[in-house]
C-alpha positions in Angstrom: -20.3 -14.2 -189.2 -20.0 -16.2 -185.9 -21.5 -19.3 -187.7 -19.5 -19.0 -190.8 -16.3 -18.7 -188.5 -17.3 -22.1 -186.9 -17.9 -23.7 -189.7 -14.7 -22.8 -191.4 -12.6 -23.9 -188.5 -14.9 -27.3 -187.7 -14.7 -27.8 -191.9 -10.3 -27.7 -190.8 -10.2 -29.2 -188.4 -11.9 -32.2 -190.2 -10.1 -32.1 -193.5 -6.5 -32.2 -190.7 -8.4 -35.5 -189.2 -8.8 -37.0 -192.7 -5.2 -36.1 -193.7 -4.2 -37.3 -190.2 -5.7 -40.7 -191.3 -3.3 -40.5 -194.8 -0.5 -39.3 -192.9 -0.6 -42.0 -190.6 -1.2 -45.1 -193.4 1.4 -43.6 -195.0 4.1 -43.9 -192.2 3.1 -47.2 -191.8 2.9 -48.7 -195.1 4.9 -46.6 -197.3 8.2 -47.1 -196.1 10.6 -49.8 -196.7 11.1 -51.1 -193.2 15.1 -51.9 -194.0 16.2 -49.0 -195.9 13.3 -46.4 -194.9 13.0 -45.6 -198.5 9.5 -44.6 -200.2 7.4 -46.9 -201.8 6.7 -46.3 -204.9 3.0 -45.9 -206.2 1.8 -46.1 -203.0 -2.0 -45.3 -202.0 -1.2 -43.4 -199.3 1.3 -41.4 -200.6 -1.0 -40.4 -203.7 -4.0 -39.7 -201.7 -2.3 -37.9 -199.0 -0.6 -35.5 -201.7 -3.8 -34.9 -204.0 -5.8 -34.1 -200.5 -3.3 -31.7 -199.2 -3.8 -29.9 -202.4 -7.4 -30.0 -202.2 -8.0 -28.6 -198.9 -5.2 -25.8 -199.3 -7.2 -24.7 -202.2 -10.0 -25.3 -200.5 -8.8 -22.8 -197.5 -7.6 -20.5 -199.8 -11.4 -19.9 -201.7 -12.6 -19.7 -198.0 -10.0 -16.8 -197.4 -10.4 -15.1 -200.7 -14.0 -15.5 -200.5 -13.9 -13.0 -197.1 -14.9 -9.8 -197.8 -11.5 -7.9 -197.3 -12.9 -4.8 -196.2 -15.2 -5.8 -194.0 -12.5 -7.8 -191.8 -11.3 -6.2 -188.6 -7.9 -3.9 -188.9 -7.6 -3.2 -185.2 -6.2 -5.7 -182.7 -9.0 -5.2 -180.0 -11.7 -5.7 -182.3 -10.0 -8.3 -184.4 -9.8 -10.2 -181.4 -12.2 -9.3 -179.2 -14.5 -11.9 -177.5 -17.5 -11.2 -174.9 -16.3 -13.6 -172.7 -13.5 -15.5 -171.0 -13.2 -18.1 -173.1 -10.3 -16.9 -175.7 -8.4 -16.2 -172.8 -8.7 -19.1 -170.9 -8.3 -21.5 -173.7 -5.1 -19.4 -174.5 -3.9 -20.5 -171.2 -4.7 -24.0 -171.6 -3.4 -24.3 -174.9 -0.2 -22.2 -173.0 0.3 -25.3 -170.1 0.2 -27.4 -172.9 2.8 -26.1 -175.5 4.9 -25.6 -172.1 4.7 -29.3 -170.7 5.6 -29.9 -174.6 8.9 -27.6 -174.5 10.3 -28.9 -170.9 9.8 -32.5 -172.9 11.9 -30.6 -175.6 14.6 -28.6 -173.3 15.2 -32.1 -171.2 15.7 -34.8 -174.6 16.5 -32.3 -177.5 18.2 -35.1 -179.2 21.6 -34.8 -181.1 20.3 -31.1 -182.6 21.4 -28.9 -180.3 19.1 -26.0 -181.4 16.4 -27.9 -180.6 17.1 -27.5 -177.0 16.7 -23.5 -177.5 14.0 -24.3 -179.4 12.0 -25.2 -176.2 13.1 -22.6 -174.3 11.4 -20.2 -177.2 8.6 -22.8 -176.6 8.2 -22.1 -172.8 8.5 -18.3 -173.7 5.7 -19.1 -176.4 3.7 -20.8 -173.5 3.8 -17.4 -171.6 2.6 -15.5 -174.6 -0.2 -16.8 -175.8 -2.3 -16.2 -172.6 -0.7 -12.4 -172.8 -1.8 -12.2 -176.4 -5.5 -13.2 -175.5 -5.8 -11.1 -172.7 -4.0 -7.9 -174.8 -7.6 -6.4 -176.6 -8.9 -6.6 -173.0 -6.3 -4.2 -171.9 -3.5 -1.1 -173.4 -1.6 -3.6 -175.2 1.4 -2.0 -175.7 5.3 -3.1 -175.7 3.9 -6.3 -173.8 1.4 -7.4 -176.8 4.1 -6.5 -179.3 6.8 -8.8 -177.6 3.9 -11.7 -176.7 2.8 -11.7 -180.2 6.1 -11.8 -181.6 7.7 -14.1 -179.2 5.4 -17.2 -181.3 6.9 -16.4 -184.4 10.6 -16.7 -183.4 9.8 -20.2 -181.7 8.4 -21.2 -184.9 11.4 -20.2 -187.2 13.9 -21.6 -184.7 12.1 -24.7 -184.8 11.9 -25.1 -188.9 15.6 -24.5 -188.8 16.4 -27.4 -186.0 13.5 -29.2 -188.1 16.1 -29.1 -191.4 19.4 -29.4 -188.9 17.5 -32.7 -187.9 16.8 -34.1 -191.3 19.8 -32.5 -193.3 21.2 -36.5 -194.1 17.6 -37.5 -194.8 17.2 -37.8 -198.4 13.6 -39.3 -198.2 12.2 -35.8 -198.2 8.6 -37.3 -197.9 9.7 -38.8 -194.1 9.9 -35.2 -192.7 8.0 -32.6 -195.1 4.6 -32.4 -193.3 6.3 -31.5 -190.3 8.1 -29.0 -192.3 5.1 -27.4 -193.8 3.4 -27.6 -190.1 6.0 -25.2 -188.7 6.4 -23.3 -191.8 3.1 -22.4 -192.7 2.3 -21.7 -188.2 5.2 -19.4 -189.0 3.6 -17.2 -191.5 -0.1 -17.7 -189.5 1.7 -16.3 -186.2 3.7 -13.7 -188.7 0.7 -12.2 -190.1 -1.5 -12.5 -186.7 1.0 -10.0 -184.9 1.0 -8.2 -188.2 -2.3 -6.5 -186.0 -0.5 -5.7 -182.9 1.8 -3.5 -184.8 -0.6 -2.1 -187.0 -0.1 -4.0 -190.1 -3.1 -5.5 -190.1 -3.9 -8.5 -193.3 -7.3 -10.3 -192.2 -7.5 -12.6 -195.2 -3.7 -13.8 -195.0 -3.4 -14.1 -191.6 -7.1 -16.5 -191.8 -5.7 -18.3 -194.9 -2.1 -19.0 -193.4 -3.3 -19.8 -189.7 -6.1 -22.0 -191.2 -3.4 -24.1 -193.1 -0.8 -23.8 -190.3 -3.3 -25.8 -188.3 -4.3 -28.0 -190.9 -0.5 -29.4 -191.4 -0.3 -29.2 -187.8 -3.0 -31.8 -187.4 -1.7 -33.9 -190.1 1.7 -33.8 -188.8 0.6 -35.4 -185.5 0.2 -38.7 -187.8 4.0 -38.4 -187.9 4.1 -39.6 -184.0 6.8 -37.2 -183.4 6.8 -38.2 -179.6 4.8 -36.8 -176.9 6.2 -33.2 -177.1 6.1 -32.0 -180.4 2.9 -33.7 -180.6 1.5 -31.6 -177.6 3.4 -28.2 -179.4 1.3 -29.4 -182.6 -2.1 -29.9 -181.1 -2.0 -26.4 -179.4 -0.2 -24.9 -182.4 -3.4 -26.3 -184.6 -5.9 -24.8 -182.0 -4.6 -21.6 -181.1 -4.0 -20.5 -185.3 -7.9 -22.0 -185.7 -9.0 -19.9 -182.3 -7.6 -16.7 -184.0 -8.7 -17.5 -187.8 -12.3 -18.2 -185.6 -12.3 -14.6 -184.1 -11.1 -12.8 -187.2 -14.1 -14.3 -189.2 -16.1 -14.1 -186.2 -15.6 -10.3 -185.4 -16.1 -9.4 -189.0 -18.9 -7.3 -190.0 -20.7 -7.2 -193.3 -20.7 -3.6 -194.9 -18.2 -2.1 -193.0 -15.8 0.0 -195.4 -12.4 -0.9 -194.1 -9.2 -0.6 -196.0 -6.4 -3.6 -195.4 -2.7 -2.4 -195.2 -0.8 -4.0 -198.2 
């Protein structure tokens, strides 16, 4: 399984890198430069929205196609590795999404909840190394408050995400972003759906491998230096975890997946 789990995140994170490229001819040639309206009939727009389609049905037949019950249900298993190497990329992917959130906490714009929204970012920066390390260890209160810590960052910031754009009536200007956070959300909901025992390998790959998907795509936004350090970390810790899950899977195995 350790091939097919590299494949399935490579085959991602390339479909994020095309959309990135649509995402990013989009911004620039879609939009009336005086009124910031949307074009219409525009290439970009058309081929951006049908490939979006395409590779979230394209994730979803590699999630369904998973055999359910041969997943991982526990946390330790679901994310154990033989090495360092989860944990320390956890911890560089934590420096990151913290240098991203001081950027955040020090300009937070005119949305005041975005300025909480990086302190849940520096808090998130702290938990991801803690939710690598967690199958090494007990666990315990301190992997159920590290793994949940990520999912209240992510709602906080979808709402200062609307707060930001509630005027903007050119929904097309802000809904990647929008789908980045929300779909991170769920992939970071269902993830620490393990740590408390509520384990749902196929939703949590499907949802984390999309989060990171948008997340890439969203970069093509150039949202600034911070949320565009938040999104490259977001993207590679939800493909790290779908990577294990599929990884630590094991053909056979009779497991049952709490519904």
């Amino acid at each position: 399984m350790r091939k097919q789990s590299i494949v399935s995140c490579v085959t991602v994170g390339v479909f994020g890198a095309l959309a990135f490229f649509l995402r990013w001819g989009q911004v620039n040639n879609s939009f009336e430069a005086d009124t910031g309206l949307l074009t219409p009939g525009s290439f970009w727009t058309t081929g951006l929205m049908i490939f979006c389609v395409v590779a979230a049905g394209a994730i979803a037949f590699l999630s369904l196609s998973l055999q359910k019950r041969a997943m991982p249900m526990e946390y330790a298993v679901a994310m154990k590795v033989d090495t360092v190497k989860f944990p320390a990329a956890a911890l560089v992917l934590g420096v990151i999404v913290f240098i991203g959130s001081i950027g955040i906490v020090l300009n937070p714009g005119d949305v005041t909840l975005m300025r909480w929204t990086g302190v849940l970012g520096i808090l998130t920066a702290a938990a991801f190394p803690v939710i690598a390390a967690s199958p090494r260890g007990k666990g315990g209160a301190l992997a159920c408050t590290a793994s949940f810590i990520p999912v209240i960052f992510y709602c906080c910031w979808l709402v200062a995400a609307y707060q930001q754009n509630a005027e903007n009536t050119v929904v097309w200007s802000f809904s990647i972003e929008i789908l980045a956070i929300a779909f991170s959300t769920l992939g970071f909901y269902y993830a620490a759906g393990y740590v408390f025992n509520r384990p749902q390998p196929r939703k949590t790959v499907f949802f984390c491998l999309t989060g990171a998907f948008f997340a890439i795509t969203a970069i093509g936004d150039f949202p600034g230096t911070s949320i565009s350090l938040i999104l490259i970390a977001t993207a590679l810790m939800q493909l790290l975890i779908a990577a294990l899950l599929i990884s630590n899977s094991v053909g056979g195995a009779r497991q049952k997946e709490h519904n």
